[in-house]
N, C-alpha and C positions, 0 to 999 in steps of 0.2 A: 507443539510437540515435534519430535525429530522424525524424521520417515527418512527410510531407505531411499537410494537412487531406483532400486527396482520395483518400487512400490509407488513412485513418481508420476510413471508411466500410465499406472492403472488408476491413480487416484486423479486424474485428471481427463478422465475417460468417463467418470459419475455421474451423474446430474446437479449435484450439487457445486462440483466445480464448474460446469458447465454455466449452472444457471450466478455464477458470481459469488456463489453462498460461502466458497471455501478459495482462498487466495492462498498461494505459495509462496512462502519467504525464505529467503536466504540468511544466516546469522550476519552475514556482513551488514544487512541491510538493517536489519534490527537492533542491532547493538548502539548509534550512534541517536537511535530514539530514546533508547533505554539510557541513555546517560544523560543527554537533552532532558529527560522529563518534564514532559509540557501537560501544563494544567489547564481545565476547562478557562474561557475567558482571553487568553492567552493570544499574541500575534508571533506566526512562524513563518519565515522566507526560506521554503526550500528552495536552492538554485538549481540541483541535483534531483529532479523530481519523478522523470518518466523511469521505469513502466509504473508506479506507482506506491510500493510496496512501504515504504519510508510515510508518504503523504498520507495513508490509508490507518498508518498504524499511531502517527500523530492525531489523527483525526479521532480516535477511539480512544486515546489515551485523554484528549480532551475531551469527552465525549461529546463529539461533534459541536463543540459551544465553542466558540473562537473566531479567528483568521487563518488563514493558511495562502500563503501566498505561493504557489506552485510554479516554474518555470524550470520549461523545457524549450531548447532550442532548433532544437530537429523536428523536423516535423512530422515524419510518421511517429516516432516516440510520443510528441506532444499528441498525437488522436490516441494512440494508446494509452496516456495517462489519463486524460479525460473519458474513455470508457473503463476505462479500474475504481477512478472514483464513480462515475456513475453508475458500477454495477453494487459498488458498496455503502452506496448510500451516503458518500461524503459531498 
């Protein structure tokens, strides 16, 4: 669902965001999954992969049965997509 920018601030102050339970997405980032449509079983090469949010929401759309071939070239981005998938279970 959509949230305020000013309701951003505090919904990331929670514990549940805190503990990885609730992830923040941007429509940009979600709409090129939502077209994609990847199904359980499925191999996907993100190139575009850090902070995570694309990788996370593929991952659930197949529910976690697949490939996902993630890559990030930078390197602090690359430890931050690998703790978003690891806090989400992908």
């Amino acid at each position: 669902f959509m949230i305020m920018p000013s309701d951003k601030s505090r919904l990331m102050q929670t514990a549940l965001y805190q503990q990885g339970k609730i992830y923040l997405q941007n429509l940009s980032s979600m709409l090129p999954v939502l077209i994609l449509d990847p199904k359980p079983g499925e191999e996907i090469l993100d190139l575009t992969a850090a902070p995570g949010s694309k990788t996370t929401q593929i991952a659930a759309q197949m529910q976690n049965q697949g490939r996902i071939a993630a890559v990030e070239k930078v390197k602090n981005r690359y430890f931050k997509l690998n703790q978003v998938l690891a806090d989400q279970g992908v």
